[in-house]
N, CA and C of each residue as an Amber inpcrd file, in Angstrom:
protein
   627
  37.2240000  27.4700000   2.6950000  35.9470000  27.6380000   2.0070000
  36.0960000  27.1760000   0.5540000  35.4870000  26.4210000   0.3840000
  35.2530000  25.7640000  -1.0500000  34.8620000  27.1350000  -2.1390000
  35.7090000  26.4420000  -3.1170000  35.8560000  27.7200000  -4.7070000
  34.1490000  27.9090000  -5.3030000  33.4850000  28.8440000  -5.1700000
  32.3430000  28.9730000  -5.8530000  32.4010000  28.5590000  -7.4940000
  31.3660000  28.5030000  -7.8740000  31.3210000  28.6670000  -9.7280000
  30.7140000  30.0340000  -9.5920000  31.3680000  31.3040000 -10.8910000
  31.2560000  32.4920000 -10.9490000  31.3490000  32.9270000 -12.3830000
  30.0110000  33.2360000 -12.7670000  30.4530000  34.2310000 -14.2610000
  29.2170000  35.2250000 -13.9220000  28.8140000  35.9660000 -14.7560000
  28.3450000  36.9970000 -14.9290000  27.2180000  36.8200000 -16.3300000
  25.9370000  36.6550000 -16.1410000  24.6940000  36.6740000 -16.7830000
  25.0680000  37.0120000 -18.2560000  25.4560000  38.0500000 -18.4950000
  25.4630000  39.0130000 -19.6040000  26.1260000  37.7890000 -20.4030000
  27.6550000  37.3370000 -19.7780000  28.1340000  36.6460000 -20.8910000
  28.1280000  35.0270000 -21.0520000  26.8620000  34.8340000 -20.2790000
  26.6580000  33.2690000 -20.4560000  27.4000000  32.9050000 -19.7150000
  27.0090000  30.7780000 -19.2950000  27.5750000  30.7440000 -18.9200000
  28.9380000  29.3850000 -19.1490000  28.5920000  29.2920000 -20.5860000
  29.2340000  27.7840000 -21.1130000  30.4770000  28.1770000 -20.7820000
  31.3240000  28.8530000 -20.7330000  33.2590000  28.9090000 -20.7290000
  33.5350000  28.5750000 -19.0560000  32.4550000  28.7190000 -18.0120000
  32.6360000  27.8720000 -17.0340000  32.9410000  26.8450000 -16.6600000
  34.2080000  26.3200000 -16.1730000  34.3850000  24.6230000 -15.9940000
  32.9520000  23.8040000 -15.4660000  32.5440000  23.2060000 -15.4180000
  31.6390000  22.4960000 -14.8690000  30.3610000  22.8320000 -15.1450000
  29.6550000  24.3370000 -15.9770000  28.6510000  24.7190000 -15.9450000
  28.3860000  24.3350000 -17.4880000  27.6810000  23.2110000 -17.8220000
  27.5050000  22.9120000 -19.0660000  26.1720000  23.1710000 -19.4110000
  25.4540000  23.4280000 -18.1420000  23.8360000  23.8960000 -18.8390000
  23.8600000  25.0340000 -17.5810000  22.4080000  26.2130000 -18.0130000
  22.0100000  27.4870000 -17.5640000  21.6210000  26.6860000 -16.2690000
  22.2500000  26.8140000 -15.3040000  21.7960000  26.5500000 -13.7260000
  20.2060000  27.5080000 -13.0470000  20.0080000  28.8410000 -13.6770000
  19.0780000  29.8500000 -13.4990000  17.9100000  29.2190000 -12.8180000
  17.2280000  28.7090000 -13.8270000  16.0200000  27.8710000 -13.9740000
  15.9890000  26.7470000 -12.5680000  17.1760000  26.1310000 -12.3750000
  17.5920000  25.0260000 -11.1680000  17.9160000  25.7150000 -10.0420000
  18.0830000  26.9950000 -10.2040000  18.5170000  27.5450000  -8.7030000
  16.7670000  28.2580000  -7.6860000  16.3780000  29.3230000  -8.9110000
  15.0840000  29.8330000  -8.3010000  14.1060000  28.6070000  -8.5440000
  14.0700000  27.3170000  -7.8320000  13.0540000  26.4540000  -8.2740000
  12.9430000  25.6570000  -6.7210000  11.5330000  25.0950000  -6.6340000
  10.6890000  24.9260000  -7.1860000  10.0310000  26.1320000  -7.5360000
   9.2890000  26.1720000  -9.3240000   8.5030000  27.4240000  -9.0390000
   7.1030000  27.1880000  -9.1500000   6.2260000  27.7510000  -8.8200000
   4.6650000  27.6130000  -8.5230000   4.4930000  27.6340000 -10.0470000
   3.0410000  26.9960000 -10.9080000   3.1560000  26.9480000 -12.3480000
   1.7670000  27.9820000 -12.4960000   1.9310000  28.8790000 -13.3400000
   0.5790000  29.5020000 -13.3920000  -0.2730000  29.3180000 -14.5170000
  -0.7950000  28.0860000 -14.2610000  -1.8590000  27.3920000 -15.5570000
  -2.7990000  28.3450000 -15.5540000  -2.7580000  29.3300000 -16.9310000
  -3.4370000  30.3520000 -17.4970000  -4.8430000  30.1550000 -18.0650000
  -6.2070000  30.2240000 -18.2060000  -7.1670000  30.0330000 -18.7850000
  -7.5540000  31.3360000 -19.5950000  -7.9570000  31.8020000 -20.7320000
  -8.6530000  33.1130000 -21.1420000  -8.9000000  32.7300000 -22.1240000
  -9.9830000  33.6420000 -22.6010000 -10.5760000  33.8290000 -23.6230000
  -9.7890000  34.7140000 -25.0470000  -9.9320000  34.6140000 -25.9020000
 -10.1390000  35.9790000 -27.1190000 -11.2940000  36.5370000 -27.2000000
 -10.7100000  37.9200000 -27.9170000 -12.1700000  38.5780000 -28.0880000
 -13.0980000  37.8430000 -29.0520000 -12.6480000  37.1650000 -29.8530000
 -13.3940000  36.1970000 -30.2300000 -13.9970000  35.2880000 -29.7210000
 -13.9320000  35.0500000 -28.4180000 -14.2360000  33.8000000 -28.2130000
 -13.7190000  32.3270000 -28.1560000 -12.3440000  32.3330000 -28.9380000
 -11.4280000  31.1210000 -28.8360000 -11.1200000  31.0190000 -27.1690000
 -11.1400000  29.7970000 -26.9260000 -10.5310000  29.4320000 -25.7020000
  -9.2790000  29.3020000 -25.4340000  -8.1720000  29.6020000 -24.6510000
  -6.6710000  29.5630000 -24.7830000  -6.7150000  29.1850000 -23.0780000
  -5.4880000  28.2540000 -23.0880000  -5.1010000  27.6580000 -22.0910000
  -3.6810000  27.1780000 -22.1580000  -2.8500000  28.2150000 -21.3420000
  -1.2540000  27.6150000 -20.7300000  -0.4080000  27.8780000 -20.0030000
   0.3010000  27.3260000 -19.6420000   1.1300000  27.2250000 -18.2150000
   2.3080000  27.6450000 -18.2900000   2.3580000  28.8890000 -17.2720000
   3.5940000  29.6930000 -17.3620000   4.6490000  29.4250000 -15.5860000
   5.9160000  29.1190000 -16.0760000   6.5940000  28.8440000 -14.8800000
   7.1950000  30.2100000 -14.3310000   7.3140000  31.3510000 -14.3970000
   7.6260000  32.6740000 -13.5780000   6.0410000  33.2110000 -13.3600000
   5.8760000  32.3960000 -12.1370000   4.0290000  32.9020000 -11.8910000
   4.7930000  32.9770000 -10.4040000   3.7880000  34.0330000  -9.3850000
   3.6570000  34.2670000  -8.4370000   2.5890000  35.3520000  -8.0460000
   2.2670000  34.2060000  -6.4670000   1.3280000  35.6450000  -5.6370000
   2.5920000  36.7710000  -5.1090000   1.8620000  37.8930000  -5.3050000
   2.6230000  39.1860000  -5.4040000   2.0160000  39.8030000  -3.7680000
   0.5670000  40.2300000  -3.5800000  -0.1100000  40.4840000  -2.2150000
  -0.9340000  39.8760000  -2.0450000  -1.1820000  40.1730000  -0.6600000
  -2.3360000  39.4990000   0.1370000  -3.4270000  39.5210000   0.2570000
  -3.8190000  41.2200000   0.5380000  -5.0610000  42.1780000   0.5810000
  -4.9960000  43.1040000   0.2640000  -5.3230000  42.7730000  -1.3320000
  -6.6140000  42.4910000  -2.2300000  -5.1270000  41.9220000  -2.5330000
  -5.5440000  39.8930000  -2.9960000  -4.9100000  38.8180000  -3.6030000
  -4.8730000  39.3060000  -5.2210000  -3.0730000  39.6070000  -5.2960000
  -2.7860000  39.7350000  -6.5870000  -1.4150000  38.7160000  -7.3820000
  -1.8780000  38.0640000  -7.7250000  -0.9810000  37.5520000  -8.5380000
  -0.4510000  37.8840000 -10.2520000   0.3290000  36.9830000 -10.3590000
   1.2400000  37.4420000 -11.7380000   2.1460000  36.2790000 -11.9580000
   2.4060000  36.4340000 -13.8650000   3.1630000  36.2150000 -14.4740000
   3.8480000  36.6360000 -15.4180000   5.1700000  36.0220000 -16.0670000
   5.4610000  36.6660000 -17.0580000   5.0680000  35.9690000 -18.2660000
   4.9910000  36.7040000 -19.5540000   4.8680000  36.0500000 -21.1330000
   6.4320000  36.7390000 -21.1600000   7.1030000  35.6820000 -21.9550000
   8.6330000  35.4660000 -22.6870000   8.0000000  36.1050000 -24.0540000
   7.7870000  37.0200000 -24.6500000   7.3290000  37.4090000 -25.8930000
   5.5170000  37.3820000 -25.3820000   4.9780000  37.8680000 -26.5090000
   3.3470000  38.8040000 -26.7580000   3.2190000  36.9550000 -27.4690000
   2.5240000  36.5550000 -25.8760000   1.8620000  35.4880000 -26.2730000
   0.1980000  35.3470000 -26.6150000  -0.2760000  34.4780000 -26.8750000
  -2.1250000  34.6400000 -26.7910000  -2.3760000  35.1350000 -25.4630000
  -1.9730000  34.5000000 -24.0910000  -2.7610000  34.8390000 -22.8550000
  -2.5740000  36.3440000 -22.5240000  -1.6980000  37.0060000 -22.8310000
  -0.9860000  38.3860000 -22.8440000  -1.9720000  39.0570000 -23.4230000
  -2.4720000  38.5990000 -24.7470000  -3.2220000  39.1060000 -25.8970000
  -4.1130000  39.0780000 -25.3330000  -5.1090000  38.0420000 -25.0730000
  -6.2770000  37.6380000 -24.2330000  -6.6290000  38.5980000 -23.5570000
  -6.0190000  38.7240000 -22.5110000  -6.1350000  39.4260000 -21.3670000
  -6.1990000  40.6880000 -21.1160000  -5.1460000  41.3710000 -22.2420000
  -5.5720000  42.7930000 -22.3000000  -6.5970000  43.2960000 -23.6190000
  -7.0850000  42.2670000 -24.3080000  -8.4310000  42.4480000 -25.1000000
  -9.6870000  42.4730000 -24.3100000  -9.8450000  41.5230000 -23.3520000
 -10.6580000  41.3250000 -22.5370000 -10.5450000  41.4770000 -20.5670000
  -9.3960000  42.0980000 -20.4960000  -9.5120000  41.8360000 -18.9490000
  -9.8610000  40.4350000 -18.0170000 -10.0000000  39.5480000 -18.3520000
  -9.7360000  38.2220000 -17.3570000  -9.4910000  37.6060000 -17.6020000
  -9.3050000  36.6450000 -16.4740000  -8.1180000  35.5830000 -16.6700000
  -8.3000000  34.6100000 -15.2300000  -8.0700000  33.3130000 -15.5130000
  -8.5740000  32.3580000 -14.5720000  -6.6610000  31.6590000 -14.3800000
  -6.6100000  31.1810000 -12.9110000  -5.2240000  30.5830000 -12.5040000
  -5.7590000  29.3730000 -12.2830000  -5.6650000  28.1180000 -12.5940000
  -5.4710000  26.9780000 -12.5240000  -4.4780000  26.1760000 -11.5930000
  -5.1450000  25.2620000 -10.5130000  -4.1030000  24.6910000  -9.9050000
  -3.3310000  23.7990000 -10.8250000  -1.9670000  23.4390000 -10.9710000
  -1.9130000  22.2210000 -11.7720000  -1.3370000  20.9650000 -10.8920000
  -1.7880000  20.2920000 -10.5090000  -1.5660000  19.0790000  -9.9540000
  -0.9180000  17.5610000 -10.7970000  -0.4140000  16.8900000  -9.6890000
   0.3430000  15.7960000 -10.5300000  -1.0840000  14.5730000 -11.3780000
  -2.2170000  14.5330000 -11.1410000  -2.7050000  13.9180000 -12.2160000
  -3.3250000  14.4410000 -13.2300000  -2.8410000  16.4030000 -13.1460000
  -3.2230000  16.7690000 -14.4460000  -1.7050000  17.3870000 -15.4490000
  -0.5360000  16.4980000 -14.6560000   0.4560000  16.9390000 -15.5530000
   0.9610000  16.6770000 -16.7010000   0.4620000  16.1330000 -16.9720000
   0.3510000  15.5360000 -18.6840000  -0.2950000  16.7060000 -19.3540000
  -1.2550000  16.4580000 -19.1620000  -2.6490000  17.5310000 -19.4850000
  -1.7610000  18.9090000 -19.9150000  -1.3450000  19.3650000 -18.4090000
  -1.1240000  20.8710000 -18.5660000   0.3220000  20.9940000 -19.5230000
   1.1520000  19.5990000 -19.5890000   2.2120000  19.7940000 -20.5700000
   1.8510000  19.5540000 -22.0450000   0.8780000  18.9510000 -22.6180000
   0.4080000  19.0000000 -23.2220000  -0.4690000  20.4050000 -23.9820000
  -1.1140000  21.1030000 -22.9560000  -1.4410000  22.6320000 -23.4240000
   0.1590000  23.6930000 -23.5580000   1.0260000  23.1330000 -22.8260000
   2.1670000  24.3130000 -23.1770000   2.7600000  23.9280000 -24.9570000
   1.9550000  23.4380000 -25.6090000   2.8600000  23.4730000 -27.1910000
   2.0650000  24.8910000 -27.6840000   3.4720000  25.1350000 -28.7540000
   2.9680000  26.2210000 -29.7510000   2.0210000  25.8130000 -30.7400000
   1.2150000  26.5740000 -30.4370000   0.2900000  26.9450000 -32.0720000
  -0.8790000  27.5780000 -31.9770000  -0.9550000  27.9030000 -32.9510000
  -1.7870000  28.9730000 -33.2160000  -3.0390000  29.6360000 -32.6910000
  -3.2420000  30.8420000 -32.6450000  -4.1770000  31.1610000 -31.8530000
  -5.4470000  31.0800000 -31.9650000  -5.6530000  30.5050000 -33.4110000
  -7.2740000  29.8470000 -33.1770000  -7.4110000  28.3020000 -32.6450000
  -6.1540000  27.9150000 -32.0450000  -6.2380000  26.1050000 -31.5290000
  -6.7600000  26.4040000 -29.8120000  -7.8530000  26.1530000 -29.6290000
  -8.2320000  25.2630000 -27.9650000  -7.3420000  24.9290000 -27.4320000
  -6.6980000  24.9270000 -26.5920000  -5.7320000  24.0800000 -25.9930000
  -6.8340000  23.1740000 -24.8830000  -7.6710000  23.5250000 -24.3310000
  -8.5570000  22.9870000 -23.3550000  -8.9590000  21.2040000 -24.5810000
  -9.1000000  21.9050000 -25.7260000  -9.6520000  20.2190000 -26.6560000
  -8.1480000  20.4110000 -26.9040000  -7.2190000  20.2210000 -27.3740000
  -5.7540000  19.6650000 -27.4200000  -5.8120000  19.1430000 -26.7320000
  -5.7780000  19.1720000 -25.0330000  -5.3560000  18.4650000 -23.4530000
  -6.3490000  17.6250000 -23.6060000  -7.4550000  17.2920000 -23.8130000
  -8.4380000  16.6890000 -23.7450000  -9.2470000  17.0760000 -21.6680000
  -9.2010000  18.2820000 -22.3510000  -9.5970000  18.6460000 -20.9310000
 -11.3210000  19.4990000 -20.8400000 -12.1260000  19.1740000 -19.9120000
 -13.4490000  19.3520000 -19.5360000 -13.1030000  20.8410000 -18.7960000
 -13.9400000  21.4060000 -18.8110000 -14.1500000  23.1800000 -18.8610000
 -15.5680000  22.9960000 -17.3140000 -15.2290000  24.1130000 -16.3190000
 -16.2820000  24.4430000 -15.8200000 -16.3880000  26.0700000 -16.3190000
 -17.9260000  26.2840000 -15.7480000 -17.7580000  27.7160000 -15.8570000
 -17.3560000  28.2970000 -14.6150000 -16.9730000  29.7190000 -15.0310000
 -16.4340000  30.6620000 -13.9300000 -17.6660000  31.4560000 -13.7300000
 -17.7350000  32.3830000 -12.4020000 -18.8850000  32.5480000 -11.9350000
 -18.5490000  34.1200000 -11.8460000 -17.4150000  34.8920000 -11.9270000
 -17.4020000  36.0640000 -12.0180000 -16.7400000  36.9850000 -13.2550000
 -15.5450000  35.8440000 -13.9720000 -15.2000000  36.2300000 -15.6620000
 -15.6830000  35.0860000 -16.4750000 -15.2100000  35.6810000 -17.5180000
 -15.6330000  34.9800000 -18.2370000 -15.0290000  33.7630000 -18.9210000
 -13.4720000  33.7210000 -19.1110000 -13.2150000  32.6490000 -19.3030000
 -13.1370000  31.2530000 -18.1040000 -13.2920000  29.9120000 -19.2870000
 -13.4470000  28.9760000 -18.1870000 -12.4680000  28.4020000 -17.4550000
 -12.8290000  27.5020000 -16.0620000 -11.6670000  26.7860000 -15.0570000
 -11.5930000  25.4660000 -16.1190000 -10.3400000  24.7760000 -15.4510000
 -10.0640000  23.3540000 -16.1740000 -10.3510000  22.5880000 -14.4600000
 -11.6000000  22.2490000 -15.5820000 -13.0330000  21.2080000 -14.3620000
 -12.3890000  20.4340000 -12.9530000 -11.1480000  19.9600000 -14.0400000
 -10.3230000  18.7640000 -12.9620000  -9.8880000  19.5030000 -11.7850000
  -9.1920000  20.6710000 -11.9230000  -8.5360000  21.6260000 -11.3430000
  -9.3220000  21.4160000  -9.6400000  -8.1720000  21.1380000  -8.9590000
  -9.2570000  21.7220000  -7.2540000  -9.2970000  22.8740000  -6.6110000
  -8.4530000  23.7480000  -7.6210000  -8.7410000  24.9180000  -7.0860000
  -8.1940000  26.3120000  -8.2600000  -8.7810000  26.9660000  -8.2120000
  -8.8700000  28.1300000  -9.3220000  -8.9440000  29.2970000  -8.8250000
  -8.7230000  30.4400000  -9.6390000  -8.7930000  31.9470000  -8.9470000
  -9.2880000  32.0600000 -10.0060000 -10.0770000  33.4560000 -10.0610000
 -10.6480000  33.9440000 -11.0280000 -10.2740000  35.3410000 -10.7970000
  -9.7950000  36.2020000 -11.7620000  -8.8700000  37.0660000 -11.9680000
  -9.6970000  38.0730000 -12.6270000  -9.0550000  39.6060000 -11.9840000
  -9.6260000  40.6010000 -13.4150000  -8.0650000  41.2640000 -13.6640000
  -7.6850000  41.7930000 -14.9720000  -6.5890000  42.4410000 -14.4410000
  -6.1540000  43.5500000 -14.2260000  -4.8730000  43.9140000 -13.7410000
  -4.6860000  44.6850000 -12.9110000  -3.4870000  46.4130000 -13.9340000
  -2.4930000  45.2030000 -14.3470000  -1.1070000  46.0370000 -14.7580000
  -0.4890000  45.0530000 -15.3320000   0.1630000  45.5390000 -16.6710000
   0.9920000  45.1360000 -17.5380000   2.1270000  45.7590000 -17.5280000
   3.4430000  45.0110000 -17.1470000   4.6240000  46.0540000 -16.8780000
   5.5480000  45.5860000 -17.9520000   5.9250000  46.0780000 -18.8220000
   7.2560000  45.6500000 -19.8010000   8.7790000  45.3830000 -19.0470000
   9.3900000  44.6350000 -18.7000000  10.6120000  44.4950000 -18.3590000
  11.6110000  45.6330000 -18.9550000  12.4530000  45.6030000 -17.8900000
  13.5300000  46.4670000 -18.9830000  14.8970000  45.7560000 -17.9610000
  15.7810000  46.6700000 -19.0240000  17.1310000  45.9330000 -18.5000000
  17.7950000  46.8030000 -17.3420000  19.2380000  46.6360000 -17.3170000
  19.9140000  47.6210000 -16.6830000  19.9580000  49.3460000 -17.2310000
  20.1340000  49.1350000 -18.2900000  20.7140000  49.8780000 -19.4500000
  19.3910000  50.8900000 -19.6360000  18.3040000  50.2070000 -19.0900000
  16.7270000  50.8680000 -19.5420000  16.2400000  50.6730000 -20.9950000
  16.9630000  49.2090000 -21.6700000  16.0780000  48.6400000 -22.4130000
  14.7070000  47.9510000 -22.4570000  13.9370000  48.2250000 -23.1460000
  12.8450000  47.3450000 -22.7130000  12.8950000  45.7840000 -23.2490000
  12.4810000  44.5150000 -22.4750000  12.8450000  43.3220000 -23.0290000
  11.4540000  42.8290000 -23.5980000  11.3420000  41.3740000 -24.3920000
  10.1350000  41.2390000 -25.0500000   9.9160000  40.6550000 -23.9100000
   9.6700000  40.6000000 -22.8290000   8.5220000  40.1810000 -21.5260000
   8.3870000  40.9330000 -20.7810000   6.6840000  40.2960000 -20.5800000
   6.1540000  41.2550000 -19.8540000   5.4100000  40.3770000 -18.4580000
   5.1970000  41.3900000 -17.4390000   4.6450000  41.0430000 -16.3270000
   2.9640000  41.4820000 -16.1560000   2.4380000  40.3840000 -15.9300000
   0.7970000  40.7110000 -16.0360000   0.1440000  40.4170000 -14.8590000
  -0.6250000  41.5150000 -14.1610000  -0.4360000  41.2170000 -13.0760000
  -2.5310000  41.3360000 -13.0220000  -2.9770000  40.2150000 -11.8900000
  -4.5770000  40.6020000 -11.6840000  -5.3590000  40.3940000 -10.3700000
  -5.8900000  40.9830000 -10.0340000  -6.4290000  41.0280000  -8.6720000
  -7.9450000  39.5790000  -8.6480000  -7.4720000  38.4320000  -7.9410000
  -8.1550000  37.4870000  -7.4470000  -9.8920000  37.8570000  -7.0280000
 -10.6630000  37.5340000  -7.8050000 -11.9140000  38.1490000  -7.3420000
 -12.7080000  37.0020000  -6.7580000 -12.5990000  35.8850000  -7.1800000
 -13.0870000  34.8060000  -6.6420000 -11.9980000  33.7440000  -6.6630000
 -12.2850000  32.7890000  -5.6750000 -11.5820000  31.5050000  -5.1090000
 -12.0820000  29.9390000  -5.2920000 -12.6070000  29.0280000  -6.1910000
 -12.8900000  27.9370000  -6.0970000 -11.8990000  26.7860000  -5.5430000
 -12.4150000  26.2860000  -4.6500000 -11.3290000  25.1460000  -3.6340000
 -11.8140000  24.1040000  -3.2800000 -12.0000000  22.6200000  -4.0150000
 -12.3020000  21.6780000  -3.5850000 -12.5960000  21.3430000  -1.8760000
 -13.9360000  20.6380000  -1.8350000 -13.8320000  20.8140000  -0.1500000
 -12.7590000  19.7820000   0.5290000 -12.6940000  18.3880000  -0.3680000
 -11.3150000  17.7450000   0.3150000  -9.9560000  18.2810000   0.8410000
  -9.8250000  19.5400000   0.2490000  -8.6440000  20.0020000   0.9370000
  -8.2790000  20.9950000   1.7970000  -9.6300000  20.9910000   2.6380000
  -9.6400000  21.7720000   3.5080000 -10.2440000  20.8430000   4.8090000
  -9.2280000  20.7820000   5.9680000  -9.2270000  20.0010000   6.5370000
  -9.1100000  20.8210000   8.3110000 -10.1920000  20.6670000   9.1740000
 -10.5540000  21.3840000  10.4970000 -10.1350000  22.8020000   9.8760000
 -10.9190000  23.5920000   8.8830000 -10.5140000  24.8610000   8.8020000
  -9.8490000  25.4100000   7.8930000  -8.8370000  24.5000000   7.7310000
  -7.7650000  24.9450000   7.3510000  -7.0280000  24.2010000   5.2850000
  -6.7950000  25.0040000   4.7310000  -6.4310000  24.4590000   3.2090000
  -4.8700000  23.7980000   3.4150000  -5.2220000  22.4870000   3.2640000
  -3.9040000  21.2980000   3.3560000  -2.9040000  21.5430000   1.8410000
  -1.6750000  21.9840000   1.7230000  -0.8310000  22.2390000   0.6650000
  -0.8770000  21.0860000  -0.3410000  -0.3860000  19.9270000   0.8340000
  -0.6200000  18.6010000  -0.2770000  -1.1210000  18.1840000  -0.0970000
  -2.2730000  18.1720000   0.0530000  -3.2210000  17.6250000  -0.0430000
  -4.0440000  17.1180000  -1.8080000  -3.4420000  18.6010000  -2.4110000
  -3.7260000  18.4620000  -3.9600000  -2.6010000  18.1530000  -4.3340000
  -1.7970000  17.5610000  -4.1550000  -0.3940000  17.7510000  -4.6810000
  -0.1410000  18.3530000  -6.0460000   0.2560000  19.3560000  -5.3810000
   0.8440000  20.7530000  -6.7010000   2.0430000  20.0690000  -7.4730000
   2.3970000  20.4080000  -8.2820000   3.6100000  20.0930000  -9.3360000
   3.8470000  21.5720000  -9.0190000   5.2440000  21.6580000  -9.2770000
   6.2470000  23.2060000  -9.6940000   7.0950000  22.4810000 -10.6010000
   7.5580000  23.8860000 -11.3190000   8.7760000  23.5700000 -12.0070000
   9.9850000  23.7300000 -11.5090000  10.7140000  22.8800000 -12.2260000
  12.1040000  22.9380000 -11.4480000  12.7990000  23.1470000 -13.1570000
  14.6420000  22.7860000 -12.7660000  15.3690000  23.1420000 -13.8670000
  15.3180000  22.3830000 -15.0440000  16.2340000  22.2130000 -16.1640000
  15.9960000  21.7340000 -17.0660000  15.2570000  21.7500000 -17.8260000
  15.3470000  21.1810000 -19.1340000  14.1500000  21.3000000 -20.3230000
  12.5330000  20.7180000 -19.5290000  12.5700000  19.4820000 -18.7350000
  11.7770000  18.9220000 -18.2980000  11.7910000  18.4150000 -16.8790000
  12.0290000  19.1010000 -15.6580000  12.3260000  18.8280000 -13.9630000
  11.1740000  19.3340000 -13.3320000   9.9900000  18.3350000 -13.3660000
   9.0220000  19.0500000 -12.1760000   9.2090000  18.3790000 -10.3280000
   8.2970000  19.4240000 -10.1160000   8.3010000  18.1610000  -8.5290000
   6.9780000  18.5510000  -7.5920000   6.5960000  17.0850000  -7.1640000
   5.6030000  17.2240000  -6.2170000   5.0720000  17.7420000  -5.0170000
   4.8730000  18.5380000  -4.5910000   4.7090000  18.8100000  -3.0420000
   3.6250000  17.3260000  -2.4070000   4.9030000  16.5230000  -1.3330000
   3.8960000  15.7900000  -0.8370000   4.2120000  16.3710000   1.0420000
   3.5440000  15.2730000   2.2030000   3.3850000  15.7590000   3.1580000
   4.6000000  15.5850000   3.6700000   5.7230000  14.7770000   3.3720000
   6.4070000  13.7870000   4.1360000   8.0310000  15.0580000   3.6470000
   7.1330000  16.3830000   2.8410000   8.0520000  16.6000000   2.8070000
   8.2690000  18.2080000   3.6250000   7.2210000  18.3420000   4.5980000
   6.5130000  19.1980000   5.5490000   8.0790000  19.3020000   6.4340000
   8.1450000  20.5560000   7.0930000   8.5930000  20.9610000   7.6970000
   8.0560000  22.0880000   8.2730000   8.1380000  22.6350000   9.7600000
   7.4270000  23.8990000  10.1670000   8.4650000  24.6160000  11.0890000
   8.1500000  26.2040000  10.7670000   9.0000000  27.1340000  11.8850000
   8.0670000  28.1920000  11.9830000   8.2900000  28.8070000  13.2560000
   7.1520000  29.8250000  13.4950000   8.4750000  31.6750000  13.5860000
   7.9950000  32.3530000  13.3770000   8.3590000  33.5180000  12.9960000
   8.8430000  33.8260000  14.5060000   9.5890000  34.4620000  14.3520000
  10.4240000  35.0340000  15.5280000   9.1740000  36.1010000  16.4060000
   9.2560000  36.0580000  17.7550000   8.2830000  37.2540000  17.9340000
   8.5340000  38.7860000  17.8730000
């Protein structure tokens, strides 16, 4: 059996032969991107894309992400309770890398991206128009991370129950919603590793009975 690579989180992992960058990011990947939409209580528009996003349940559809530190959408969201998920697809990946820069919380990111706004039909902040498919969110629970030790860390998990569904009709095909059909981008490792879901890269297994 071939020698694993082995260290332990806590102490990094550069003194590893061969491990010259954080593998973390490259191992749990592809990850689903959760292009964030919300409002301020003001009224500023905020828009950005967080890579530790996931659906959490089924019934009642709840998803989540984390903020790495008390970002605007964090802020947003528990000023106002909603929050819109954005598909991000490969001809809006520019776009949505373009809304992930820092600055300040009176900047649009929707006019940064040069991106067109629909409205949402049950919150209040808006979808990004291009988008083929959107959730519209209220939320749910804000959980602070903590460590082993029962420190608390600066991220947090924000979690909101799906109240409405917008889904382009092209990608729903005899019934059924085609994956790539929109071709999703995820993130993968590195400063900059995304990847496409296309069809060719389909595989199927059916659950044991």
């Amino acid at each position: 059996m071939p020698q694993h690579h082995f260290y332990e989180p806590r102490d990094g992992h550069k003194d590893v032969p061969g491990l010259a960058h954080d593998p973390l990011n490259a191992i749990i990947a592809p990850r689903p991107i959760g292009w964030i939409s919300t409002l301020s209580a003001t009224g500023v528009r905020n828009l950005a894309p967080y890579s530790f996003f996931q659906l959490f349940n089924y019934r009642p559809p709840i998803i989540g992400f984390a903020s790495i530190g008390w970002k605007d959408s964090a802020a947003n969201i528990t000023a106002t309770g909603d929050f819109v998920w954005n598909l991000a697809t490969r001809d809006l990946a520019e776009a949505m890398n373009v809304s992930s820069a820092t600055v300040d919380p009176d900047t649009d990111e929707f006019a940064l991206a040069a991106l067109e706004t629909a409205a949402s039909k049950l919150v209040a902040p808006p979808r990004v128009a291009a988008s083929p498919v959107a959730f519209e969110c209220r939320h749910t629970q804000t959980l602070q991370l903590t460590d082993l030790a029962g420190s608390e860390l600066t991220t947090w998990l924000i979690l909101g129950e799906v109240v409405g569904i917008h889904i382009a009709p092209e990608l729903i095909v005899d019934g059924s919603y085609r994956t790539a059909a929109a071709h999703p981008i995820l993130r993968g490792g590195g400063p900059g590793d995304y990847f496409e879901i296309r069809d060719d890269a389909l595989f199927q297994m059916l659950r044991p009975g």
